[in-house]
N, C-alpha and C positions, 0 to 999 in steps of 0.2 A: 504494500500500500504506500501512496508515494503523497507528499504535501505537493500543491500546487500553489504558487506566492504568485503573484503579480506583482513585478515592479512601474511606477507611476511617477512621471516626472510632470510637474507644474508648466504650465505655459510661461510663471510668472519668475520662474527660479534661472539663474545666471547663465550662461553659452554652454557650459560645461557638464550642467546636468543631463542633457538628454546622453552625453556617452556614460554615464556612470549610471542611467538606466538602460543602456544595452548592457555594459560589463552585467549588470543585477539579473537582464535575462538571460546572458551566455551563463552566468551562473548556475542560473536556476534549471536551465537548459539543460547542462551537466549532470546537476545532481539529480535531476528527473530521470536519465538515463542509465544515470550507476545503480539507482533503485531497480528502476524495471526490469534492468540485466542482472540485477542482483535476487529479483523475486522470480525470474523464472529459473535461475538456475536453482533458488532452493525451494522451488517449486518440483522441480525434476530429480534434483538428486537429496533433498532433505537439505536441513542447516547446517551441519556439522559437517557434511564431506565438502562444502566450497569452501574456498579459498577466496580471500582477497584479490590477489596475481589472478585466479578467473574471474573473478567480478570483473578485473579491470578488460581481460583481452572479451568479455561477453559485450563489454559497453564500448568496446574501440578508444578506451585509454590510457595512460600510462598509468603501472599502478602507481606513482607519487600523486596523481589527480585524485584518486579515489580517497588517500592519507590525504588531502588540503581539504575535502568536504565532509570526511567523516572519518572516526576516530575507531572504528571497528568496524564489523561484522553485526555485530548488537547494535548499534549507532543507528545505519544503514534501516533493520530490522526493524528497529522502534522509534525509527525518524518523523512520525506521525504524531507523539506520545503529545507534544503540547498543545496539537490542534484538539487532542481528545481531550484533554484537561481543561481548555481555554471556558467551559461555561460554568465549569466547577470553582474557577477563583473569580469568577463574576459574580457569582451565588453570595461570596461571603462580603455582605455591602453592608456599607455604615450604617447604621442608627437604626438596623432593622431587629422584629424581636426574634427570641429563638425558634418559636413556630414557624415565621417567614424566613428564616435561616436552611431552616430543615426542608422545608417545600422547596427552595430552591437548589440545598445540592438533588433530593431526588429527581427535580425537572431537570438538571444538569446530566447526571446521570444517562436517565432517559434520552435524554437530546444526542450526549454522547454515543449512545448505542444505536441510535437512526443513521450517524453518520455511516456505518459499515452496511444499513440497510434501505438506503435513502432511492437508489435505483438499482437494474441491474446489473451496472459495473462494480456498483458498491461492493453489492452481493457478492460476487463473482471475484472480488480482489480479498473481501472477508470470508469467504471459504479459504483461500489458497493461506490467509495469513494464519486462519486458525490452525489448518493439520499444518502446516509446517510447524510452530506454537508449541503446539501438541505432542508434535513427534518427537520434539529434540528434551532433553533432558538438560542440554545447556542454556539454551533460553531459558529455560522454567527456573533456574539458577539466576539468572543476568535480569530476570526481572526484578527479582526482588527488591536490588537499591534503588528501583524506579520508585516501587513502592514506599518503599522508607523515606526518598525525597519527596514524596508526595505528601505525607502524613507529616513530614518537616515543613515543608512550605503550609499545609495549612494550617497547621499548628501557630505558626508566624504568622497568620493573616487574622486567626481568630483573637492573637494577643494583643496584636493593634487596632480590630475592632475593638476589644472591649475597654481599651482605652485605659481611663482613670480610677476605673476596678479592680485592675492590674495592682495597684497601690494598694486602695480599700480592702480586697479583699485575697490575702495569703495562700490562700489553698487556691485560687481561681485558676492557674498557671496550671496545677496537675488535671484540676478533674477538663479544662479545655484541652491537655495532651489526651485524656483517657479518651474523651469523645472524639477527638482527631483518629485515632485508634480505629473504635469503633467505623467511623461513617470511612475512610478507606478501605477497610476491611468489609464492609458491607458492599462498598463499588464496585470492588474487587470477586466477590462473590456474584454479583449481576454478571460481570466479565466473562467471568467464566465459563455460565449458562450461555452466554452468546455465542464464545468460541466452539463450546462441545455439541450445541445445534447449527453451527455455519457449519463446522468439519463432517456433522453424520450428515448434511445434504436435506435437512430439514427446509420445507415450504419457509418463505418467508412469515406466512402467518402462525405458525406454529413458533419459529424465534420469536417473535413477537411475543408471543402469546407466555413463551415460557420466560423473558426477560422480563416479561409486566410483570407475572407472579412473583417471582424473585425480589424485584423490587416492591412489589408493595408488601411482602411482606417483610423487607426489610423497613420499610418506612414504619409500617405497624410495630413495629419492635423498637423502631427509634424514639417516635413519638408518643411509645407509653414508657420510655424510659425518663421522657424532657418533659414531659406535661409537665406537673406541679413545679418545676424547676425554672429559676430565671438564668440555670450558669450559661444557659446560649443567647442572652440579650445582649445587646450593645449597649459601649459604655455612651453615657451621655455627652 
């Protein structure tokens, strides 16, 4: 699965912009094709038997071009990961309460997982990511620190919503770690259900169907853990 950027230059911006928005598409140009030559070869032969040196001779360049856009094999594989998160650190927004906190990472959530089933290339690039995923034993390793930076970063965005509470009150820091915890590990477990119905070749409405339940019963789990509870408010 590949990110697609557009780069966009101003009519209003100095002589020099429009080349440094071609460099932004040869870039991008680039890195769209070490992906694609990179997903069909571990679409063909799994993740762990390619090599970098193949990525490069599959996408026609040198492997030092493949090291100047990406920093692995895992890199490459999970180069999508911040467009899949991008609704999830939208969700956590100032001055809202912990109900409206909670509703918006599960719309995040949700939204995230439309991305893989949005059309049918979608489709068709989220089967191929899931069994490769799937099959390797080294990805399922290499995600992990995704995870962990993910529950770090929202961990930091829930400290600085809650602002001047942080101060007020002492214990606020652990139980907003515990819930960062939590709501990763519940995202994570939706994921999951997505992958292991894209990889059996399950109807779109059937992923659907078994992603919804996933989540809402993780949201039912969330939200009778936070009812009575203000530790998900914003600080004022």
């Amino acid at each position: 699965m590949t990110t697609h950027v557009t780069a966009d230059a101003s009519a209003a911006a100095p002589a020099c912009a429009p080349a440094t928005g071609l460099r932004g598409r040869k870039r991008e140009r680039t890195r769209r094709a070490i992906s694609e030559a990179a997903f069909r070869l571990f679409a063909e032969e799994g993740f762990d038997a390619v090599t970098l040196t193949r990525i490069a001779a599959e996408a026609d360049v040198a492997p030092a071009t493949v090291f100047t856009h990406f920093a692995s094999k895992e890199d490459i594989f999970f180069g999508r990961r911040e467009e899949f998160d991008a609704r999830l650190w939208e969700a956590v927004r100032p001055g809202s309460t912990g109900a409206e906190l909670l509703d918006g990472l599960i719309d995040a959530c949700a939204a995230a997982c439309e991305l893989a089933l949005s059309d049918e290339d979608s489709i068709a690039q989220g089967r191929v990511f899931s069994r490769v995923l799937l099959g390797s034993s080294t990805l399922g390793r290499s995600y992990l620190p995704f995870m962990q930076r993910r529950q770090e970063r929202l961990l930091e965005m829930l400290v600085e919503r809650a602002g001047p509470r942080m101060r007020a009150e002492p214990g606020l820091r652990a139980e907003l770690e515990l819930f960062a915890s939590f709501a990763v590990a519940a995202r994570q477990l939706v994921f999951d259900v997505l992958h292991v119905t894209l990889a059996a070749d399950e109807p779109p409405a059937r992923v659907r169907a078994a992603v919804r339940g996933t989540l809402d019963r993780a949201a039912d789990r969330l939200g009778r853990a936070y009812a009575d509870s203000d530790v998900l408010d914003a600080g004022a």
